[in-house]
C-alpha positions in Angstrom: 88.6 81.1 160.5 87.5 84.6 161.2 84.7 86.3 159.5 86.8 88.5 157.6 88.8 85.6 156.0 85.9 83.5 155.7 84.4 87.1 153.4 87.8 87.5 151.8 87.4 83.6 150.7 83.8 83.9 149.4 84.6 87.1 147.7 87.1 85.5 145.8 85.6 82.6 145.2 82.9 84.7 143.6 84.8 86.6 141.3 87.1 83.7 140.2 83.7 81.4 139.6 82.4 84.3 137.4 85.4 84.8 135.5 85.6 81.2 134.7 82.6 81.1 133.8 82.5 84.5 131.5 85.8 82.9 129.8 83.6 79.6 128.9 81.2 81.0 127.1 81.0 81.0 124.0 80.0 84.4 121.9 77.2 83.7 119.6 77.2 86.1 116.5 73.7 87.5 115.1 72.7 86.1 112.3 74.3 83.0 112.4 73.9 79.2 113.2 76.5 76.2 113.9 75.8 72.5 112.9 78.1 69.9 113.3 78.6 67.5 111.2 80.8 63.8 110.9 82.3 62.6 107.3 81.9 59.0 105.9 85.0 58.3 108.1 83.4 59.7 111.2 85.8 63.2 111.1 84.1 66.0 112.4 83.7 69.1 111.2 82.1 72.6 112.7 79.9 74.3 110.3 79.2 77.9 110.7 76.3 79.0 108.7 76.1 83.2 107.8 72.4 83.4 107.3 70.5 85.1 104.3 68.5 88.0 105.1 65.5 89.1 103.1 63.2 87.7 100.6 64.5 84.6 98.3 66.6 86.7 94.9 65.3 86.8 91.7 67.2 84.0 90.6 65.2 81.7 92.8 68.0 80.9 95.0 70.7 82.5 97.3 74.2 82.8 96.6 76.1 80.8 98.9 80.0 81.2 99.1 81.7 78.2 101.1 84.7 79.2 103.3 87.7 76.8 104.2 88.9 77.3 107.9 86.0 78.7 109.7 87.2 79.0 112.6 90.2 81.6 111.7 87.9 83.3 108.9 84.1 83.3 109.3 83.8 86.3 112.0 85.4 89.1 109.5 83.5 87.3 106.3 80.3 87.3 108.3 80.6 90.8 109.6 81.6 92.1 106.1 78.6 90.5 104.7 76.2 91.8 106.9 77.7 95.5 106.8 76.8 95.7 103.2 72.6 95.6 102.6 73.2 94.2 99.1 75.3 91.2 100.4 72.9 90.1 102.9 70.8 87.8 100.9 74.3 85.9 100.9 74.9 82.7 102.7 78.4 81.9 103.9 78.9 78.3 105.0 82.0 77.9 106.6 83.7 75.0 107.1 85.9 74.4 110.5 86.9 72.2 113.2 85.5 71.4 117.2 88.7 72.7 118.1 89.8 76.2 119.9 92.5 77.4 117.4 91.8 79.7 114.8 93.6 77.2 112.3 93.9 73.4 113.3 97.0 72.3 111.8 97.0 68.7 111.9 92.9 69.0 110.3 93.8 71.3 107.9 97.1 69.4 106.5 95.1 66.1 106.0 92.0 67.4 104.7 93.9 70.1 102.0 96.6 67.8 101.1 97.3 65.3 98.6 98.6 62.0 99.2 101.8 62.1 100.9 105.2 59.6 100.8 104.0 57.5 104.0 107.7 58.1 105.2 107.2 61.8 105.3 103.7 61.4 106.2 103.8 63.3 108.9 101.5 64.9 110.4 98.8 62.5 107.8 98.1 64.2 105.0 96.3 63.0 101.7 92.7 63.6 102.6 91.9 66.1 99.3 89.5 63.6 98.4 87.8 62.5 100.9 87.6 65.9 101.7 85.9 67.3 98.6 83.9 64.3 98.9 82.4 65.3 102.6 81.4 68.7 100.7 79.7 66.9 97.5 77.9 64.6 98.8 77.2 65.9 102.1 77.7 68.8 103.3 76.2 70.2 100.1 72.8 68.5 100.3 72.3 69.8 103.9 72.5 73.5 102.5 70.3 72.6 99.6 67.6 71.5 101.9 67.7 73.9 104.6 68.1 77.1 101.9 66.9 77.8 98.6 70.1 78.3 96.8 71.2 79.5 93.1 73.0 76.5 91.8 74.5 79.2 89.7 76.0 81.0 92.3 78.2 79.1 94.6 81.4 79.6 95.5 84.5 78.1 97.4 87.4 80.5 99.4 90.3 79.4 100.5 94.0 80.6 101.9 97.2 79.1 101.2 96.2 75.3 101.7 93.0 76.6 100.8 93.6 78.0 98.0 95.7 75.3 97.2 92.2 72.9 97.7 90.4 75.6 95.8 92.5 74.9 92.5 92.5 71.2 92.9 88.7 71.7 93.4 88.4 73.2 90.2 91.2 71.1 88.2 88.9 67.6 89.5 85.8 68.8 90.0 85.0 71.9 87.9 80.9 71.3 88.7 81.0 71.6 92.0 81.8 75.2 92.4 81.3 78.4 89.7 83.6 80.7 91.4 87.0 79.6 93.4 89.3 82.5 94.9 92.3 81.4 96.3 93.9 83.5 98.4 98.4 82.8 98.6 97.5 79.5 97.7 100.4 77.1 98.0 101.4 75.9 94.5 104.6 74.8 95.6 103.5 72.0 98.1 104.8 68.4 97.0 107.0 69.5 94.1 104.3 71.8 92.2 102.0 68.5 92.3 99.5 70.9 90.8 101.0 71.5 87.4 99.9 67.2 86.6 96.5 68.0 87.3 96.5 71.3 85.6 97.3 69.5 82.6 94.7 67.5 82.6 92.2 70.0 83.2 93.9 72.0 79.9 93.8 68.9 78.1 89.8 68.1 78.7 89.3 71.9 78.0 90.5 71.7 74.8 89.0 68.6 73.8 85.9 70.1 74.6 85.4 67.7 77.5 84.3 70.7 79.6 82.2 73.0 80.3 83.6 76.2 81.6 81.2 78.9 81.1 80.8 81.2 84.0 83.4 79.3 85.6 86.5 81.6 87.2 89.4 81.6 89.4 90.2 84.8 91.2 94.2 84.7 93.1 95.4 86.8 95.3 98.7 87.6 96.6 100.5 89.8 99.5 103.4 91.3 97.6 105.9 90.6 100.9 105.5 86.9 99.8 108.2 84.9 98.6 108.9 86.2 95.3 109.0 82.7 94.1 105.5 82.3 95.6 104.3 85.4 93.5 105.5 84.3 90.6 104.0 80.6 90.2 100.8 82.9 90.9 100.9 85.3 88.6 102.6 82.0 85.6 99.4 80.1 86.4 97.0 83.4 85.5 98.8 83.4 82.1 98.9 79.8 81.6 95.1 79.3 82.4 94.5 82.8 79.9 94.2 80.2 77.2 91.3 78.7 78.4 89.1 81.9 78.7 87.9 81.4 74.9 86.4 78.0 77.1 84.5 80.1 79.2 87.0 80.4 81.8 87.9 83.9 83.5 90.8 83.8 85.5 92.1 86.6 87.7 95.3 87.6 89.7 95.9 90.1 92.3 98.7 91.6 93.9 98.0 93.3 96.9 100.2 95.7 98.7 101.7 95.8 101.5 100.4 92.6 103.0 102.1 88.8 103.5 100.9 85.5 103.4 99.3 86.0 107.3 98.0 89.5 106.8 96.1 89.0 103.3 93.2 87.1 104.0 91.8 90.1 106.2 92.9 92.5 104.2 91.1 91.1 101.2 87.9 90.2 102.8 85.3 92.6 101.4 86.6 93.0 98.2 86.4 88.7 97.8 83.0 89.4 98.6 82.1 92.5 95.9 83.7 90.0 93.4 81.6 87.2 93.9 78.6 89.2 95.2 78.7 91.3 91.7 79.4 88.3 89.4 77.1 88.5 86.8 75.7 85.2 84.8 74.0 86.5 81.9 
């Protein structure tokens, strides 16, 4: 090999080995941490953490919003919370996947999902549960002991199967979460298996089984959605109208211009100002 080729070979080898290795890395975003954490069934999740900035609020605690699908949504929430000074004492804990894909399908249909038929189960699905139970008991408790956090202010987000989740979270488990927006959430997954569970969570309201006060639901929409979509939307705002005398404030939105991929970007900052601006008292 002459010394030219043998140049030619290192020179390449060089700028390949760097490329590789530039390509590797991972970018780290200011203000920021990652855990990982397992479930009771060993899944594991990737938990990106939007740290608080400044002195503890007046409330005693920060307001922590949790965020379905990290991986696809937690840059733009992060950088929109820190653009803003009055949103920085905010914590956004975002809930993803070890995985490279801005949305991992086969997580997300298991973990958002109700229990499916086992002949159409497919990829498995079913995991609602489980899944809201990884977040109660304990993903929850890790935040609580590594922040102080307003117990009054906490909040869940969530796109089409998220928003779906979001619902379901507040049809089951009202406690958990003050504030749920749910962004083109999919109300017509499994036959509208919503509406049982919605009547349930009517029923208990008006027995006076719960307690909704400062509880709300905030839905948002891309008007080039299916027009079916946008109208089991904008039905369940006027169903769950009723319940406000409960304590319950329900919302719906219908943003222009945008579809069902586009609108969780578009909607970012103003999510934020909502649930940034809620006040309790």
């Amino acid at each position: 090999m002459s010394a030219l080729s043998w140049l030619r070979g290192a020179v390449t080898a060089l700028l390949l080995g760097g490329f590789a290795s530039a390509q590797a890395d991972q970018v780290s975003l200011d203000g920021s941490e990652q855990w990982l954490m397992k479930s009771a069934e060993g899944r594991d999740y990737r938990i990106m953490v939007s740290l608080p900035e400044g002195d503890v609020p007046y409330t005693g605690g920060y307001p922590v919003v949790y965020l379905l699908d990290g991986n696809a949504y937690f840059p733009a929430f992060h950088a929109a919370k820190r653009a803003q000074k009055q949103w920085r004492k905010a914590i956004i804990v975002a809930i993803g996947y070890p995985s490279s894909t801005p949305l991992d399908f086969e997580r997300r249909a298991f973990d958002l999902s109700p229990p499916q038929l086992p002949e159409r189960n497919d990829p498995p699905q079913g995991g609602q549960d489980l899944f809201l139970d990884f977040i109660e008991q304990r993903l929850m408790p890790r935040v609580n002991q590594s922040f102080k956090v307003d117990q009054d202010q906490v909040s869940l987000v969530g796109h089409s199967f998220g928003g779906m989740f979001g619902i379901y979270a507040l049809f089951t488990r009202p406690q958990l979460f003050q504030h749920v927006v749910a962004i083109s959430p999919s109300l017509w997954w499994r036959d509208r298996y919503l509406l049982e569970h919605e009547r349930a969570f009517t029923k208990r309201a008006h027995a006076g089984e719960l307690d909704l006060t400062h509880r709300s639901l905030s839905m948002w929409v891309g008007d080039r959605e299916m027009p079916q979509e946008i109208q089991d939307v904008r039905l369940l705002q006027l169903r769950l109208e009723s319940l406000s005398h409960y304590g319950l404030r329900s919302d719906f939105q219908l943003e222009a211009g945008e579809d069902h991929m586009s609108i969780p970007f578009r909607v970012t900052t103003r999510v934020l100002e909502e649930l940034m601006s809620t006040r309790r008292y």
